[in-house]
C-alpha positions as CSV (number, residue, x, y, z in Angstrom):
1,X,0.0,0.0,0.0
2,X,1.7,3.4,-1.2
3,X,1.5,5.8,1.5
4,X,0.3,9.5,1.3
5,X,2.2,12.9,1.9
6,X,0.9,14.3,4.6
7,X,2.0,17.3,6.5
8,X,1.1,18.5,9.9
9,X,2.0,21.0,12.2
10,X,1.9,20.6,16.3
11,X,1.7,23.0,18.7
12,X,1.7,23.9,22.1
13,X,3.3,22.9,25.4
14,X,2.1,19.4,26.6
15,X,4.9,17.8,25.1
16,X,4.2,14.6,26.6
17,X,1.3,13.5,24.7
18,X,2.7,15.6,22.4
19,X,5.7,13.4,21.8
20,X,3.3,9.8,21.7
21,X,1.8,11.6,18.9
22,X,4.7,12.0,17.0
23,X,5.6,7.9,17.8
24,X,2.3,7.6,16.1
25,X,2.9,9.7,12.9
26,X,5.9,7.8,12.3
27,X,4.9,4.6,12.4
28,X,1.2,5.2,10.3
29,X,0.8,2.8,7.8
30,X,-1.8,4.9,5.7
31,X,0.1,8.5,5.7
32,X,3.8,9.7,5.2
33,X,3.9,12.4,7.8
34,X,6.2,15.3,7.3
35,X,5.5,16.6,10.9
36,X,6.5,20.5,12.0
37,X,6.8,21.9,15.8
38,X,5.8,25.6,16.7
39,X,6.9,26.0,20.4
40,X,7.9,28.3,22.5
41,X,11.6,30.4,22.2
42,X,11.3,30.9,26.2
43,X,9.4,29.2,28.9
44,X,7.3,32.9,28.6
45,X,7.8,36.2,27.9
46,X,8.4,37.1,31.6
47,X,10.8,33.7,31.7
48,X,13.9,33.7,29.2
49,X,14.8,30.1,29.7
50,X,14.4,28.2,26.9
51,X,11.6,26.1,26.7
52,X,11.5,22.3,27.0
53,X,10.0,21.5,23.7
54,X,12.9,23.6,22.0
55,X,15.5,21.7,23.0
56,X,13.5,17.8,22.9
57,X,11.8,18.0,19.5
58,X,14.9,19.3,17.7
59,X,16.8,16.1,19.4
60,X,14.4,13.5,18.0
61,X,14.6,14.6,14.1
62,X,11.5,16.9,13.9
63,X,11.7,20.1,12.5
64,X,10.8,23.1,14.8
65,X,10.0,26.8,14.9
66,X,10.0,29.2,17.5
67,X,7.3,31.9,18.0
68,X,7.8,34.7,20.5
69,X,4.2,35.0,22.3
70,X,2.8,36.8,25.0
71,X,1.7,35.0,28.4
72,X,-2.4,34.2,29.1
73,X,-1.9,35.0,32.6
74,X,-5.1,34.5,34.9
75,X,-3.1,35.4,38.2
76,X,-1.6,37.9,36.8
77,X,-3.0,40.3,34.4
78,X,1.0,42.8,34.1
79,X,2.3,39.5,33.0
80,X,-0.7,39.5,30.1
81,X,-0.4,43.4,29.8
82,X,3.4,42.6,29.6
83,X,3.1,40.5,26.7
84,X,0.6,41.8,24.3
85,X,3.2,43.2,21.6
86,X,4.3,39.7,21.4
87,X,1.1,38.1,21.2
88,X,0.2,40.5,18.4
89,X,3.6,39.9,16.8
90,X,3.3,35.8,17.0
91,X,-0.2,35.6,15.2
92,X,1.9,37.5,12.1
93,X,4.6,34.9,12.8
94,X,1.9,32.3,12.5
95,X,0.6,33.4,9.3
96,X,4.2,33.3,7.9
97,X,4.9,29.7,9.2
98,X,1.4,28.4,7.8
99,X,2.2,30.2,5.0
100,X,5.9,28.4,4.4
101,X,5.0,24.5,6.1
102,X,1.6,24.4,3.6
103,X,0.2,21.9,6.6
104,X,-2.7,19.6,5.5
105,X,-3.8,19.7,9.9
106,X,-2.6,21.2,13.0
107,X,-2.7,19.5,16.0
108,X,-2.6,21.7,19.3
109,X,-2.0,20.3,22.9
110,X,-2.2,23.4,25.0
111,X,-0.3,26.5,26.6
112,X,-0.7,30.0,25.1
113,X,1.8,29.5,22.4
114,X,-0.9,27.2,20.5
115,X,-3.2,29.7,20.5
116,X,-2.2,32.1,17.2
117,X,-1.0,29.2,15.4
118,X,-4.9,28.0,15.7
119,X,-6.3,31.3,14.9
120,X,-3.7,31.6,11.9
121,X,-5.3,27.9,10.9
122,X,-8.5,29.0,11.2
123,X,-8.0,32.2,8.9
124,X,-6.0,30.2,6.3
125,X,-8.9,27.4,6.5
126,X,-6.4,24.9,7.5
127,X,-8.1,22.1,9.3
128,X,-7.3,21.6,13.5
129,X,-7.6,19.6,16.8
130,X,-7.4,21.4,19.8
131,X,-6.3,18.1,22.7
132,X,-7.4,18.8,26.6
133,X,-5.3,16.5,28.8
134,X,-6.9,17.2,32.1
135,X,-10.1,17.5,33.9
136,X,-10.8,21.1,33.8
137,X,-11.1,23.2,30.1
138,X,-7.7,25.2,30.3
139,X,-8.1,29.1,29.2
140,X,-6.2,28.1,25.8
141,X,-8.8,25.2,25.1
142,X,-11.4,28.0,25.5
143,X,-9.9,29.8,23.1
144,X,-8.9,27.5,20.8
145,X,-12.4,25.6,20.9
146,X,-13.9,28.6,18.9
147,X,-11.3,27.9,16.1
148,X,-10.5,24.2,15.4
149,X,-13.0,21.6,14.0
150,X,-12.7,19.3,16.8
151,X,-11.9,19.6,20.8
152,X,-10.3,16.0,21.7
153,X,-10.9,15.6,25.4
154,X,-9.2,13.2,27.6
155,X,-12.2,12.1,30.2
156,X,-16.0,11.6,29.6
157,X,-16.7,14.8,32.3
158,X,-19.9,16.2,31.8
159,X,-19.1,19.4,33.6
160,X,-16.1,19.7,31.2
161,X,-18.5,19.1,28.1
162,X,-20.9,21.5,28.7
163,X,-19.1,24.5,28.9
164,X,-17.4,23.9,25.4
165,X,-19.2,23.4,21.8
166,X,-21.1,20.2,21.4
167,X,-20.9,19.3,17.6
168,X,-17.0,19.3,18.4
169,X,-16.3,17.8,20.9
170,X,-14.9,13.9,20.7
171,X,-13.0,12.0,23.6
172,X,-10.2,10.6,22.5
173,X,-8.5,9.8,25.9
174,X,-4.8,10.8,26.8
175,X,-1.8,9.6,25.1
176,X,0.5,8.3,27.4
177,X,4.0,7.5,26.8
178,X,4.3,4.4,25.5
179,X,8.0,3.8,27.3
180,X,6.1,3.2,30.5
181,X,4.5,-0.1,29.5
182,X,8.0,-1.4,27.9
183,X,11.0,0.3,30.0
184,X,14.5,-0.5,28.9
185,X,17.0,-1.5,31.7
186,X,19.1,0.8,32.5
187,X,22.1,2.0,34.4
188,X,19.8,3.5,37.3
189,X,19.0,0.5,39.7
190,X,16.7,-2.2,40.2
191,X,14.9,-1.9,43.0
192,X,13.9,1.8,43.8
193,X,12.0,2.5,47.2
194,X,10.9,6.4,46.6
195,X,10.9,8.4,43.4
196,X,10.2,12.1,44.2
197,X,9.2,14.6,41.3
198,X,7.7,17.6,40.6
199,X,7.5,18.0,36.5
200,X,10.4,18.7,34.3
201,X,10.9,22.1,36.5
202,X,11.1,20.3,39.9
203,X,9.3,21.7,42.9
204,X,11.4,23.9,45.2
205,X,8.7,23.7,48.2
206,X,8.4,19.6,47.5
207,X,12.8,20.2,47.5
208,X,13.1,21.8,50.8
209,X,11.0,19.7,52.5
210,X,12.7,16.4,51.2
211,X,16.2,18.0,52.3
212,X,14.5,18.4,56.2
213,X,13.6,14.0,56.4
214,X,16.1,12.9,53.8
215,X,18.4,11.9,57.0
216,X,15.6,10.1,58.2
217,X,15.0,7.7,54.9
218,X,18.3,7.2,54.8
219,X,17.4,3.7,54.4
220,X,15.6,3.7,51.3
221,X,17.0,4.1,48.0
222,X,15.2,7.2,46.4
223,X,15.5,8.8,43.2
224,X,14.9,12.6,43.0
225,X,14.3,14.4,40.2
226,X,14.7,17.9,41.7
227,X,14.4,20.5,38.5
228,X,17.6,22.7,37.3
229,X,17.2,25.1,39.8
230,X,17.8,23.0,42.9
231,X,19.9,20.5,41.3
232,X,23.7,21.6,42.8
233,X,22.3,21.9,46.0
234,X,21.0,18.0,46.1
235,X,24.2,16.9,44.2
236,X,26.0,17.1,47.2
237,X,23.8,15.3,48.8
238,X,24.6,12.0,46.8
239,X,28.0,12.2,48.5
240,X,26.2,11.9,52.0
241,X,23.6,9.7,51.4
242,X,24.4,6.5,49.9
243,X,21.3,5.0,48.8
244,X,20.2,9.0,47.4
245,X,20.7,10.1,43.6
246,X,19.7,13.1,42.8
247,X,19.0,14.3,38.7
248,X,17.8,17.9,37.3
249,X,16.0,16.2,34.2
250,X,15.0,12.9,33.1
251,X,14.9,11.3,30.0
252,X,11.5,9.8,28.7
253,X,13.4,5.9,28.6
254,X,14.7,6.9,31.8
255,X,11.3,8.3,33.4
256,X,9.6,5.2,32.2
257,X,12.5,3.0,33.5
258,X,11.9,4.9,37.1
259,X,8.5,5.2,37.4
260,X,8.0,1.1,36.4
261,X,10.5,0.2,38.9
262,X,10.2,2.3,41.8
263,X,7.8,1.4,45.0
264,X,6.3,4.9,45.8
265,X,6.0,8.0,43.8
266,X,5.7,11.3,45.7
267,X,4.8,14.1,43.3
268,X,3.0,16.9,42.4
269,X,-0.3,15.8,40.8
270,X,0.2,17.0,36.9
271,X,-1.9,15.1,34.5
272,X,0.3,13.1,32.7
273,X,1.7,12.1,35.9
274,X,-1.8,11.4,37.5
275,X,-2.5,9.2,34.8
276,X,0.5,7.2,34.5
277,X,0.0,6.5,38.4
278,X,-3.5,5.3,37.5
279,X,-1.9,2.7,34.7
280,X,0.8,1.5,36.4
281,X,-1.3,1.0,39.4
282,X,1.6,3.0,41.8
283,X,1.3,4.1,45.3
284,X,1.8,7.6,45.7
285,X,1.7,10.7,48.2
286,X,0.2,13.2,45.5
287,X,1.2,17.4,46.8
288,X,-1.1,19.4,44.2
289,X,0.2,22.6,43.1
290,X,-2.1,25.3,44.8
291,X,-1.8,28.0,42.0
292,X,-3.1,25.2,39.5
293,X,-5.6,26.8,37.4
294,X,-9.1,25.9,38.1
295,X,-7.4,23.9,41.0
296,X,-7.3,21.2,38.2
297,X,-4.3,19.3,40.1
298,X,-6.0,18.8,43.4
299,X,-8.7,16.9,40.4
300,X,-6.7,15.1,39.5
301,X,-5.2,13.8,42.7
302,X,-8.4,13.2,43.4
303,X,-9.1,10.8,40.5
304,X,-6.2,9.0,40.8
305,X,-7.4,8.7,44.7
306,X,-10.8,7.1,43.0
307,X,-9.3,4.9,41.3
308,X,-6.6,3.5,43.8
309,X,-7.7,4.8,47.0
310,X,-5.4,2.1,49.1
311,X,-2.2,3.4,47.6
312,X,-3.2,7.3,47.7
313,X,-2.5,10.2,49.9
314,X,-3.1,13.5,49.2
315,X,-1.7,16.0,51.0
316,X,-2.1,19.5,50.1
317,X,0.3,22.2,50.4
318,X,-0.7,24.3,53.3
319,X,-1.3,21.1,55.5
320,X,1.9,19.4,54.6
321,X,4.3,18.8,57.0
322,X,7.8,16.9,58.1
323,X,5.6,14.5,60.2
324,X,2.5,13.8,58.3
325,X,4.7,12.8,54.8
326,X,6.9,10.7,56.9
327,X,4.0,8.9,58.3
328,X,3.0,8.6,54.9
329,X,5.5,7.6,53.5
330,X,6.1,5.0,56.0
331,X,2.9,3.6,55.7
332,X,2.3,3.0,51.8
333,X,5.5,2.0,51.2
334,X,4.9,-1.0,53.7
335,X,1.7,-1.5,52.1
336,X,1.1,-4.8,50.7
337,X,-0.4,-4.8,47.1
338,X,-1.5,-7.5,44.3
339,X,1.0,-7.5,41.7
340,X,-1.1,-6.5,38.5
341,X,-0.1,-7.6,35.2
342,X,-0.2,-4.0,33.2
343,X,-1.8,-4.6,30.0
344,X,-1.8,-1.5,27.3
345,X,-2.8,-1.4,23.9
346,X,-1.5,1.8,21.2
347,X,-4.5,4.7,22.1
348,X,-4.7,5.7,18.6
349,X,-8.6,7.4,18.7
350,X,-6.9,10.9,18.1
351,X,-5.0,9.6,15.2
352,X,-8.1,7.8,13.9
353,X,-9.9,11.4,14.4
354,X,-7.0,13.1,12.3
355,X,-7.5,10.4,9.2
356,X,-11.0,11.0,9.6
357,X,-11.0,15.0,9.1
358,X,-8.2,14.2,6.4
């Protein structure tokens, strides 16, 4: 079967699902993707670091353009203010990239960046998916919804549904990484008690407080992935604690290698992360971030407590303390579970969606 040219574009900042995508393009038996990235320069316009997705999706053979675009900030409307020139100027960048990558469909998966690449879509009558990966419709879904042809949504939440246009709206589920149900051994270790992480930034309130009771776990063999900013200071801690190794970033093989090996996560309660919990059937002590829009982490935390409410603790930011996650800890990772033979099969319902717009 002679496969058809095909080209796509992918936006936005969930680079997780983001990335399963991709897997998918590549291995389609009915299309011959050539697949484009438009991402962020910068984590933001107020935040010069350079984003994630710049640095990953250039690393794994895909082409990728930057656009420089303001920040959607609910919190903070100077931030939004601060932006605006930008997020004039990146819907003119848009037009230009549209205009140059000809794409056949553009796939967004969140954050503000994906939101003048969708309008520029919409006004070049370029066909589009808009994907929501959590429980709550972000700001950039609301946009977006009013300019793509379909809104793929990760759960069947009623709530969510109703406050976003019912002829588009299909649920597709989340794509999670597909590394977590085959991990490839590695030079990490076997047999990991505690894996403590916050997201690819790290969490420096989650940090602090592991650095107070790390002498007091000294008996477990943790892995932390601690962010960039904290990493130095935890380094040195690798020289004091034997059974402790600290990293700033890991790899997707060696997340999925981690995550499949260790005992008990203790994490913030993103939705990638909530839902790889959920599949591997992990205990974990789940901190949701309290600035979370729509409060959609402490949601999540709370699904993944529906679904494995044994292994579960939630424990939010202004209650944590040294005592109460020790206790915690403590007590899951004692816990006695059935071993459960993880069983997962390709989710390919959003790629099915994009062959049937095409």
């Amino acid at each position: 079967m002679n496969k058809v040219k095909k080209t796509i574009i992918i936006t936005g900042t969930h680079l997780t699902p983001a990335l399963e995508l991709i897997r998918q393009l590549k291995a389609d038996k009915k299309n011959d993707w050539q697949i484009n990235y438009i991402g962020r320069k910068n984590n933001s316009s107020v935040d010069y670091t350079p984003s994630i997705e710049s640095k990953i999706i250039p690393k794994i053979g895909i082409k990728f353009y930057s656009i420089n675009c303001g920040k959607l900030d609910r919190r903070w409307l100077p931030n939004t203010i601060k932006g605006l020139p930008q997020t004039t100027a990146s819907l003119f960048e848009s037009l230009k990239l549209i205009k140059k990558i000809k794409p056949d469909i553009i796939v967004s998966f969140g954050g503000y960046v994906s939101v003048p690449v969708i309008i520029s879509g919409f006004l070049k009558k370029i066909p589009s998916i808009t994907h929501e990966q959590t429980l709550t419709n972000s700001l950039t879904t609301k946009i977006n919804s009013f300019f793509v042809d379909k809104i793929a949504l990760s759960f069947k939440n009623q709530h969510q549904k109703e406050k976003l246009p019912k002829n588009k709206i299909v649920v597709t589920g989340n794509l999670l990484r597909q590394e977590i149900f085959h991990p490839q051994k590695n030079k990490i270790g076997n047999d990991i008690d505690i894996f403590i992480t916050a997201g690819n930034q790290g969490s420096h309130t989650i940090n602090l407080l592991i650095k107070k009771i790390l002498p007091k776990l000294k008996d477990y063999y943790i892995i932390h992935q601690t962010g960039k900013n904290d990493f130095n200071s935890f380094k040195q801690l690798t020289n004091i604690y034997q059974k402790y190794q600290a990293f700033s970033y890991l790899e997707s093989s060696d997340m999925a290698y981690v995550l499949n090996k260790t005992n008990l996560i203790i994490s913030r309660s993103g939705a990638n992360t909530s839902q790889e919990i959920v599949a591997l059937n992990k205990k974990s002590i789940l901190i949701p971030l309290k600035i979370s829009q729509q409060n959609e982490q402490l949601l999540n935390a709370l699904w993944v407590k529906e679904k494995n409410p044994q292994n579960t603790e939630i424990i939010e930011e202004k209650d944590i303390t040294e005592k109460n996650i020790l206790e915690n800890i403590n007590k899951l990772i004692t816990n006695k579970t059935k071993k459960v033979v993880i069983k997962n099969t390709d989710n390919l319902k959003l790629l099915n969606l994009i062959h049937e717009i095409l």
